[in-house]
C-alpha positions, 0 to 999 in steps of 0.5 A: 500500500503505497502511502504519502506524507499530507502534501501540505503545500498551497498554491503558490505560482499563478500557474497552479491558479485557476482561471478566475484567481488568474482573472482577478490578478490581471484585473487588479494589475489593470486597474493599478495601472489606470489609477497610477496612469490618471493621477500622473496625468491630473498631476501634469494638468495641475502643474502646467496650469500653475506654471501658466504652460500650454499643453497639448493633449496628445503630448500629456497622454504619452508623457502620462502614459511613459511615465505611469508604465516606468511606475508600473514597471518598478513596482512589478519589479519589486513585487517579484524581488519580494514574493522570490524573496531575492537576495532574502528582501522578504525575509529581511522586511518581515522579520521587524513586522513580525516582531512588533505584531509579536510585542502589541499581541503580548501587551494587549494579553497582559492588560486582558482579563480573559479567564482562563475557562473561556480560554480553554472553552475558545480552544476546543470550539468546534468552528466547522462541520464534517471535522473534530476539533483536537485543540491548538497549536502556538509556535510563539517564536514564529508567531504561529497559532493554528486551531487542530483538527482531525485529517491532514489527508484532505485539501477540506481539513488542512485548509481549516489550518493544522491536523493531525497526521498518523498514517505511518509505516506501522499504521498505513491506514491511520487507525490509531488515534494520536494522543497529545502528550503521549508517543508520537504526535504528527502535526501537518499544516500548509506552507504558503510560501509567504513566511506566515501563513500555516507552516510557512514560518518554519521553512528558514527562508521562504522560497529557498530551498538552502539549508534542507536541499543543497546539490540534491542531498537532503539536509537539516537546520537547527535554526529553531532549535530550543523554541517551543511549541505548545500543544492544547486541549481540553485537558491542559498545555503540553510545552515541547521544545525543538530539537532539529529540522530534517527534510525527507522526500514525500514518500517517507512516512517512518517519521510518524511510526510510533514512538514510547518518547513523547514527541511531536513531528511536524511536517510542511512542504519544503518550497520551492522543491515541493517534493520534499517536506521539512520535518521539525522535530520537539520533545516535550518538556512539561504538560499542565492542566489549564489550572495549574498552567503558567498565565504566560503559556495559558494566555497564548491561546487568547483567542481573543485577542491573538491572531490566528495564520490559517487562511489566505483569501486567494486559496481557502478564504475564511474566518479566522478562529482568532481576534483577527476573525470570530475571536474564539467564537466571541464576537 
């Protein structure tokens, strides 16, 4: 029986879009360029006028249009330095938005006065029909908060953010049910090559292949090394911590076998060789029940007030679980 790691990648090149995404791309691309064509047009009118110039017509339209396609042209350019993440721009322009998005997320947890019930109660919300809620995931050094569901083996349960994953060399057929906690916890979410969205902040640099895949051979990275990752359920907060990153070709599922060591394996699509995926792999260190949980640990989950990455609306437009969507249900 011929098995496969989830293939937790999104679309991610125009090539893979379908026709009406294409369609509504080529129309924003237009009306960009009208927009910026009629106020450098009106911005020449109003300076001729006040420099009392006569101006033709026809000189205005092509020195408009010249002018706007130049524009058009760099900022085009720029676009796709940014999405390629050339020379590592995008990952440089990030870094400082991530970590104030991080430090406004932490202060309005401190001031807020969610109790710690609702919290767990916001966690466990089944949003959707048809898929059982399992929790949430928190890679808080990535700025990662995605709710848990129960199949990485559908496009319809990974576009709802992460699941579960248990198809294994020793379990093909996924019968065994992973517990939080305990043996060998698979975790799969999309990477969206946007270095934000699901999995995507995992890959070191997005759109890089380097460090997981140089001159063909298989790699690993210890970047996220000792960061933690927090699980959560009905019954309390498991903190486990990263111990190394290696990368597998899709076909390789011994990495979800069985274990008796509590550890967690997640695993996200390495871009652009998307045959591949990024196994990071965590220990856990402690589990706690939402009573005696560390109001730091616990407040991670306030959906209230924290953002949730798992949706774009270009591929699985939707409500965020987090405050930037139904906040937990609340609003």
């Amino acid at each position: 029986m011929m098995i496969k790691l989830p293939s937790v990648l999104a679309v991610a090149s125009s090539g893979d879009m379908t026709v009406w995404q294409i369609m509504q791309k080529i129309g924003i691309y237009v009306a960009v360029f009208v927009m910026i064509f009629l106020l450098v047009a009106a911005s020449q009118l109003v300076i001729s006028r006040l420099r009392h110039k006569k101006f033709s017509h026809h000189h205005l339209f092509y020195d408009a249009l010249f002018v706007t396609s130049f524009i058009s042209l760099l900022v085009l350019g720029g676009s796709y330095l940014y999405q390629k993440n050339v020379a590592g721009i995008k990952t440089v322009i990030l870094k400082p938005i991530h970590e104030q998005e991080r430090k406004t997320a932490n202060k309005k947890a401190s001031e807020d006065t969610t109790s710690r019930a609702l919290i767990r109660k916001m966690v466990m919300r089944n949003a959707t029909k048809n898929f059982e809620k399992q929790g949430f995931v928190s890679i808080p050094s990535t700025n990662i908060l995605l709710p848990i569901y129960n199949d990485a083996y559908s496009d319809e349960g990974l576009n709802l953010g992460a699941n579960y994953a248990n198809k294994s060399e020793k379990d093909p057929e996924g019968k065994q049910k992973p517990v939080m906690g305990q043996g060998n916890y698979g975790l799969a979410a999309h990477n969206f090559n946007d270095g934000q969205t699901g999995f995507s902040a995992l890959q070191q640099t997005t759109n890089n292949d380097s460090p997981y895949l140089q001159d063909g051979k298989v790699k690993g990275s210890s970047w996220l090394n000792g960061k933690s990752v927090l699980l959560a359920n009905s019954k309390g907060i498991y903190r486990y911590e990263i111990t190394s990153q290696n990368t597998v070709a899709s076909t390789e599922v011994s990495v979800l076998n069985p274990t008796k060591k509590a550890q967690l394996t997640i695993i996200s699509c390495l871009f652009p060789s998307t045959a591949y995926r990024i196994i990071t792999h965590a220990e856990l260190k402690k589990t706690y029940t939402w009573r005696n949980a560390p109001e730091k640990l616990v407040s991670e989950f306030n959906l209230k007030v924290r953002n949730t990455n798992a949706r774009v609306s270009w591929w699985n437009p939707g409500i965020e679980e987090g405050a930037n969507g139904d906040a937990g249900g609340t609003k």
